[in-house]
ROBATI-903206 format. One record per residue (C-alpha): x, y negated, z negated. Coordinates in steps of 0.05 Angstrom, whole numbers. Layout:
BEGIN
      px      py      pz
       X       Y       Z
...
END
This chain:
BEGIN
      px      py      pz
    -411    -162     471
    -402     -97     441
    -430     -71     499
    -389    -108     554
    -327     -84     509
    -351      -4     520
    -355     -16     585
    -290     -50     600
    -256       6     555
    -294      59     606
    -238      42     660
    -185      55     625
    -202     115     605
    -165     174     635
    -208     206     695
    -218     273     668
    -210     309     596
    -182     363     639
    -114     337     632
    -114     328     556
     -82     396     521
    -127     446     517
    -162     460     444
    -124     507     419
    -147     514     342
    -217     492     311
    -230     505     239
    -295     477     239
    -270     418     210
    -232     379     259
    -196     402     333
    -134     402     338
     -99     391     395
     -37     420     425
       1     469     478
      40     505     409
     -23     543     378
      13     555     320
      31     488     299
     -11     460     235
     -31     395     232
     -11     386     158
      52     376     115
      22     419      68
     -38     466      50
     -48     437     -13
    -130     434     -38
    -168     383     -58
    -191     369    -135
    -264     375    -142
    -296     351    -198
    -370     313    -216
    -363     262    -274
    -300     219    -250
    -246     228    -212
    -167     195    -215
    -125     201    -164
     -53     172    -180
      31     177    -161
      39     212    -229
       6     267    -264
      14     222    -337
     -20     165    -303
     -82     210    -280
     -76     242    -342
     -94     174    -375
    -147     155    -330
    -187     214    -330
    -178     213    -418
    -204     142    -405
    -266     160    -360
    -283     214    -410
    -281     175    -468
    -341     132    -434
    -293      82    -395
    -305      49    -326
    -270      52    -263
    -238     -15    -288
    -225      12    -360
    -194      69    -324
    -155      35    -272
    -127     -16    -324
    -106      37    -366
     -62      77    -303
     -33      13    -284
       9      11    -347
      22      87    -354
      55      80    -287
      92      28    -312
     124      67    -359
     128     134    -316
     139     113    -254
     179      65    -256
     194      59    -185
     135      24    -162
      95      22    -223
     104     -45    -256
      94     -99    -303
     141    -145    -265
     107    -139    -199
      30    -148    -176
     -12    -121    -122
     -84    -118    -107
    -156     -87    -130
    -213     -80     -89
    -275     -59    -130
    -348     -41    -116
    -392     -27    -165
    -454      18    -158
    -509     -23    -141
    -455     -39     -78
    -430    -107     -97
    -362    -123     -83
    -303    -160    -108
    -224    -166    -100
    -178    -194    -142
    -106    -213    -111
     -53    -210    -168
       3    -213    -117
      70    -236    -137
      87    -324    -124
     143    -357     -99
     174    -397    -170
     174    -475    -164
     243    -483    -141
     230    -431     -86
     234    -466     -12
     239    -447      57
     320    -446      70
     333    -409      -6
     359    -355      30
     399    -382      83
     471    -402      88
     501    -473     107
     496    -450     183
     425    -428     173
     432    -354     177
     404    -299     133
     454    -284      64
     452    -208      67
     420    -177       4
     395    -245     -15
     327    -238     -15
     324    -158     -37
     376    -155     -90
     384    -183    -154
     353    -239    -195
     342    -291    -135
     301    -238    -110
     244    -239    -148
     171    -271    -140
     133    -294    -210
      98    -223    -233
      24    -213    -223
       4    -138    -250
       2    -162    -329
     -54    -218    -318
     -89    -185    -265
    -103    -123    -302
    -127    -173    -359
    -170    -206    -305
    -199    -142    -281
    -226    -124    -354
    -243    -200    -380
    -295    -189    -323
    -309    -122    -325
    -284     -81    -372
    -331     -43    -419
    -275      -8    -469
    -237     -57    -520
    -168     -72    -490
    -131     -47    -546
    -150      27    -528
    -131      15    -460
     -59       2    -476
     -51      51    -527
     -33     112    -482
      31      79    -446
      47      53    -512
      51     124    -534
      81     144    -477
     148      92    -483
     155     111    -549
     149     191    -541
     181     189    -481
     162     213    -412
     181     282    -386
     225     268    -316
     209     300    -257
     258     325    -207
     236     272    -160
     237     203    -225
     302     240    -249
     332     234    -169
     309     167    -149
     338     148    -227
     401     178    -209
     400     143    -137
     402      74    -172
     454      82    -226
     512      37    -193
     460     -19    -188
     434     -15    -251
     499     -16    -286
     526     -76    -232
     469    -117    -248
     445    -114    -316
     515    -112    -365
     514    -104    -428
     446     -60    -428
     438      18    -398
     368      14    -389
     350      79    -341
     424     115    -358
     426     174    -392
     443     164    -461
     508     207    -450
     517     171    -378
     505     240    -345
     453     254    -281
     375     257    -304
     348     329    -288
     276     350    -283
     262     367    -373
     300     306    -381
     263     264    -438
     257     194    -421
     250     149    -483
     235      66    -471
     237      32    -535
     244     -41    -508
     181     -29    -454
     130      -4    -515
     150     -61    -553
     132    -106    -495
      62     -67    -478
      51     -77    -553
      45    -154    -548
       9    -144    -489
     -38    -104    -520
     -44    -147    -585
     -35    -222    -547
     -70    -199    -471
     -36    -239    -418
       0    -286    -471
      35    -217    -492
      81    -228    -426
      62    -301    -397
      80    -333    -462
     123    -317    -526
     178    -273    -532
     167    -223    -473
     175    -290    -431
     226    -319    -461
     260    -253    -454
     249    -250    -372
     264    -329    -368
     330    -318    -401
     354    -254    -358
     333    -282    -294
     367    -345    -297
     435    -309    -319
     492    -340    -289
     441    -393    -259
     428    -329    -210
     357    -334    -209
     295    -390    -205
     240    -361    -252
     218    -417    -295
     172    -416    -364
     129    -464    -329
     121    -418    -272
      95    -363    -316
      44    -404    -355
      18    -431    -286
       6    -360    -252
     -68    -328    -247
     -88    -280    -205
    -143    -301    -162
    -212    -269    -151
    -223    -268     -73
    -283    -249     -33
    -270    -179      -1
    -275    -159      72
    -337    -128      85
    -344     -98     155
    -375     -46     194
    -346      11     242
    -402      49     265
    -447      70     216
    -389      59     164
    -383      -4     116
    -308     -19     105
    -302     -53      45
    -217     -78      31
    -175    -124      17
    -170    -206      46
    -102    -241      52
     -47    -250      28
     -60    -186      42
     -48    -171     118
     -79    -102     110
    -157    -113     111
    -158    -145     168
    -111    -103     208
    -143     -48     188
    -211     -67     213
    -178     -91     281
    -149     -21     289
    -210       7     266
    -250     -39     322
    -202     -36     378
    -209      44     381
    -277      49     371
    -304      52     434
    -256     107     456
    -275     184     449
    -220     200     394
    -261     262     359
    -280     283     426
    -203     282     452
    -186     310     388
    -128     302     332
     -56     281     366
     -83     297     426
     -45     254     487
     -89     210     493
    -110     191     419
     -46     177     401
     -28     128     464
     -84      86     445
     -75      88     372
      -1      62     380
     -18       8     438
     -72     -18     393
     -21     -21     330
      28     -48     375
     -12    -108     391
     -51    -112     306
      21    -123     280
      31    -177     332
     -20    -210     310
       0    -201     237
      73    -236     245
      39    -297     281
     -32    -319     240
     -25    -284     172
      -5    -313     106
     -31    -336      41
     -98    -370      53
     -84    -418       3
     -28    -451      38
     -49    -433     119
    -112    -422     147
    -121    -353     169
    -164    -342     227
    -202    -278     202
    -265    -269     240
    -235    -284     303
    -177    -237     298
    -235    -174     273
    -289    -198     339
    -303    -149     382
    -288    -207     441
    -215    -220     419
    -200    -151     413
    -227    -131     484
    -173    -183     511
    -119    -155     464
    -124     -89     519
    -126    -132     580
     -50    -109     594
     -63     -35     572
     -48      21     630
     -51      94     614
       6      98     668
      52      60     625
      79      39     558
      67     -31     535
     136     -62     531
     134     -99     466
     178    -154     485
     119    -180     527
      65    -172     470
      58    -234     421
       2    -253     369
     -52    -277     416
     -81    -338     430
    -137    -370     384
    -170    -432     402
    -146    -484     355
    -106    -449     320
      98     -61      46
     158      -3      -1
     163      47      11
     154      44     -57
      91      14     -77
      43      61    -111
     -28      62    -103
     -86      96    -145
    -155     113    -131
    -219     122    -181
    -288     133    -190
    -334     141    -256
    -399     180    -267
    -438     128    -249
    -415     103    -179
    -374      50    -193
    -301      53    -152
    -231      23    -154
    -173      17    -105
    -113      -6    -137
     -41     -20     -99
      14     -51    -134
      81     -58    -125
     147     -83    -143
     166     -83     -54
     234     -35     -54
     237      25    -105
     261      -7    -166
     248     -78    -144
     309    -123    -144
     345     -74    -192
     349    -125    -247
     319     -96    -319
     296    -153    -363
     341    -146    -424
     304    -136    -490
     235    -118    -439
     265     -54    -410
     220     -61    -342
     244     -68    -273
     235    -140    -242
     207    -141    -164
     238    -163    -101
     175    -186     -71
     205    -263     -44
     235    -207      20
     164    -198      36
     161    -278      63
     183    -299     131
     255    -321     105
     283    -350     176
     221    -345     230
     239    -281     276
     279    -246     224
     262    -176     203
     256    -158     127
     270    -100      95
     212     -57     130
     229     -99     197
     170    -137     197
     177    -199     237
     145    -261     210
     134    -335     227
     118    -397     188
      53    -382     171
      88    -335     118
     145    -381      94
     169    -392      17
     129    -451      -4
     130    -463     -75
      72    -422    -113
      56    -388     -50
      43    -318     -46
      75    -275       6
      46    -238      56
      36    -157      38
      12     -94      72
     -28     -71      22
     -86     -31      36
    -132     -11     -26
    -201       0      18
    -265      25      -1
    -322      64      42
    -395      61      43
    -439     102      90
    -523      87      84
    -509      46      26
    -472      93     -12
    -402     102     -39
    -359     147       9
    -285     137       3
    -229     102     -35
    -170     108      -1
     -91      72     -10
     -24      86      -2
      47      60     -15
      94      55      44
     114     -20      59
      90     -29     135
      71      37     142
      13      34      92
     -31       1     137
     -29      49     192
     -27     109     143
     -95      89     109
    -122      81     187
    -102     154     196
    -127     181     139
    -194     138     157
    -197     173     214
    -183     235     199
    -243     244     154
    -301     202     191
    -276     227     267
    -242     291     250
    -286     319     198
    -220     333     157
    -233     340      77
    -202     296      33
    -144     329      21
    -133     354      96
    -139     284     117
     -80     263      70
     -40     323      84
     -51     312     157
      20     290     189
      25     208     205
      63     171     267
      75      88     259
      86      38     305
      95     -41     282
     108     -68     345
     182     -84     322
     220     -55     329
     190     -28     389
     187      51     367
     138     100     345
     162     131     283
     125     208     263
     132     264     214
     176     318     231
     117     364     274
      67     310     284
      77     317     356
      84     379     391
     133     381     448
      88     365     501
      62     313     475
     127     277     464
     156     299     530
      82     267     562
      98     199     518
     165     183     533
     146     199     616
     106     134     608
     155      94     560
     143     106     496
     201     108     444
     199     161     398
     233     180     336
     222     235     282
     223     207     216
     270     234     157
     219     221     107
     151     221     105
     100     173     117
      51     148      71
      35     179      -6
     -42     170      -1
     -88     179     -67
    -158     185     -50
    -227     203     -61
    -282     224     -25
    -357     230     -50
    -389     291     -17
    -451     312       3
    -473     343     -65
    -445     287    -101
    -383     319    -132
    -318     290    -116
    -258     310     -81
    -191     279     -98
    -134     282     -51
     -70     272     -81
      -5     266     -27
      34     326     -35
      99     289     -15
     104     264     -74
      90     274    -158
      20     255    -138
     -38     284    -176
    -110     283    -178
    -157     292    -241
    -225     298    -254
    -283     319    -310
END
């Protein structure tokens, strides 16, 4: 089959290399392609972090800070990756979270593989219409702000998951440092102390009577700023001395219970705490040439796209066309045009819908996916729909990469959906609550907050998890660890860790090059190709939009990538994303 594919692939490939751009730049590393020979590839020249013992690449320098203490002190990947997820909870508070959840992919390093999904539920009283006005149409803000808009938190008893199995350091130790950390207070930088600043209005709308995040004298936050959280240590010291029943049960919950039903605004029930578990899930193991892709299932959407993107390009000559070149990135956005399709129509929590997996990754459904491709001409979206089966992300998430001296590797993304989540702070808890219930299908054909489309497959059911673009995704090559890759950026994370992907095993970029390198998205609605400002040079967007294609430069970046790459000697290279705080460590 594989071979039929190739061969049907072969005609549509353009008639002669001659008319990509000629290569204008080759650093040994990768070829770039374009008609402006000065133009870089990357948003920065940032290097790499190389170390040998163990490497943690995080959004915050505190959070790698703790990891890498943690490695040291003769921790494991888990140890280590339990230990960031609550310094980022208390330092990046954004997308770091105890009232959120998210998803861990790990292998260890005789190559065995697990996942654990710790993704946010819908709460008992959660249903299809809870969104929806008398007529049936959306309420604006429903679903994104305020207490209605949260999903039952996952992080707390997932992390205690992740150690009860395989942990090696007592838990105690592990919460220690962002206990220490609330207390002592965290040192803002320019970028917490903005987005902190961004949110004031909503904080003080939607949580009276408390000023958690204000500045004790109600003045901005500045970089030097010294952020002290009281409320949140007392919370991560329950946790630390009760484990899950530190949050799920006692006073931390009757704390969240109480400030999410204020006013009878929100659902959250005790009963829906107690019942939530995160659930241990058999990971996506696939190959892509002589590449094992190891990520994450559903409710996650992005393991399996990410495969299908991986599968549907294969067969086409992208290191021999080059980076950006014309023709990489035409077939790079047709095939995301027609993965994201395919996501709105079949994906959603696998233990409410089935979820056709190994059809949607076959090298037989894919090669129909391009029978409607022409090099001539842009797909129009409006004619591309999930296809037909027999029988049938924030931008503010934050994900975190790690490996330990002896092989074994986590990939960690977690979220609370929008930066800050819903906005609400649990009185008494000090921690932001998440506005994950946006991230279901909450009126079939209705765009959410990223403007991903979705159908009923992803609907609010009661204790059903929503859909997510989540991408933590780990890379073997002969049997050995290669990669660890993630990113935050709501839909865009998906594509961004395909990039990235690409960048190192058919560019030959480093680490860091590859997460420097500049990013385009397409979702295939709306129907638009999204890049960072330089991605494309001129040509190349002048070519595009001759056949069709919609194009428009981006006003923020795309993607904030932490990853790690094993290299030839062993060592280890961590690439932190310079567009944000992002910072690698290592021993």
């Amino acid at each position: 089959m594989i071979l039929r594919y190739t061969a049907l692939l072969a005609t549509l490939l353009p008639v002669t290399l001659a008319a990509q751009a000629p290569v204008r730049e080759s650093t040994g590393f990768y070829q770039f392609l374009s008609d402006d020979p000065t133009q870089k590839p990357f948003y920065s020249d940032q290097p790499g972090v190389i170390a040998k013992n163990g490497m943690v690449a995080s959004a915050h320098p505190a959070a790698s800070r703790v990891g890498a203490d943690i490695l040291k002190a003769g921790g494991n990947a888990v140890d280590a990756a339990v230990a960031v997820q609550f310094a980022l909870a208390v330092v990046h508070p954004s997308a770091g979270n105890l009232g959120g959840g998210g998803f861990l992919v790990l292998r260890e390093k005789d190559g065995k593989s697990y996942s654990i999904d710790f993704r946010e539920k819908a709460p008992g009283k959660g249903h299809a219409d809870m969104y929806l006005d008398k007529d049936g149409n959306v309420v604006p803000g429903a679903s994104t702000l305020g207490r209605l808009a949260s999903g039952v938190p996952g992080s707390v008893d997932g992390m205690f998951e992740a150690h009860r199995k395989y942990g090696k350091l007592p838990w105690k130790q592990l919460l220690q440092p962002a206990i220490d950390l609330a207390r002592n207070g965290v040192v803002q930088t320019e970028r917490e102390a903005r987005g902190l600043n961004a949110i004031k209005k909503d904080l003080l709308d939607l949580n009276p009577g408390t000023k958690y995040f204000i500045k004790p004298d109600g003045s901005e936050w500045n970089a030097g700023d010294l952020l002290v959280q009281k409320d949140l240590a007392g919370v991560l010291k329950r946790i630390q001395k009760k484990g899950r029943d530190g949050f799920y049960n006692g006073k931390t919950a009757r704390k969240l219970v109480k400030d999410i039903n204020y006013k009878g605004e929100g659902i959250i029930s005790r009963q829906d705490l107690r019942d939530y578990h995160a659930q241990w899930r058999n990971t996506i193991t696939e190959p892509y040439k002589n590449y094992k892709i190891i990520t994450m299932p559903p409710p996650s959407s992005g393991g399996i796209a990410l495969v299908q993107l991986l599968r549907a390009t294969e067969p086409f000559p992208l290191r021999q066309w080059g980076w950006h070149s014309d023709s990489a990135i035409q077939v790079m956005i047709e095939a995301e045009r027609r993965v994201y399709a395919d996501r709105a129509k079949f994906l959603g929590d696998p233990d409410f819908v089935k979820v056709p997996a190994e059809t949607l990754m076959s090298q037989s459904y894919l090669q129909k996916r391009w029978s409607d491709f022409a090099w001539d001409k842009a797909t129009d979206s409006k004619n591309i729909s999930g296809g037909v089966l027999p029988g049938y992300e924030s931008l503010e998430t934050t994900h975190f990469s790690i490996v330990d001296k002896d092989g074994n590797a986590v990939a960690v993304t977690t979220t609370l959906n929008g930066g800050y989540g819903s906005r609400v702070v649990i009185k008494g808890g000090g921690f932001f609550m998440n506005n994950e219930m946006d991230d279901f299908s909450i009126k079939p054909g209705t765009p959410n907050m990223y403007g991903l489309i979705g159908n009923k497959a992803n609907a609010i059911a009661p204790g059903k998890r929503m859909l997510s673009s989540m991408t933590p995704t780990i890379i073997e090559k002969d049997g050995k660890l290669l990669m660890v890759v993630g990113t935050p950026g709501g839909s865009t994370i998906i594509t961004s860790v395909y990039q990235t992907i690409l960048n190192v095993l058919e560019h030959g970029m480093t680490m860091q090059q590859a997460v420097n390198a500049l990013k385009f998205h397409h979702q295939w609605l709306p129907d638009l190709t999204t890049f960072e400002a330089n991605a494309f040079s001129e040509k190349t967007i002048k070519n595009l939009q001759g056949k069709g294609y919609f194009l428009e430069q981006q006003r923020n970046t795309i993607g904030r990538m932490d990853c790690i790459l094993v290299l030839p000697d062993g060592s280890l290279e961590g690439g932190s994303d310079p567009r944000g705080d992002d910072t690698s460590v290592g021993y």
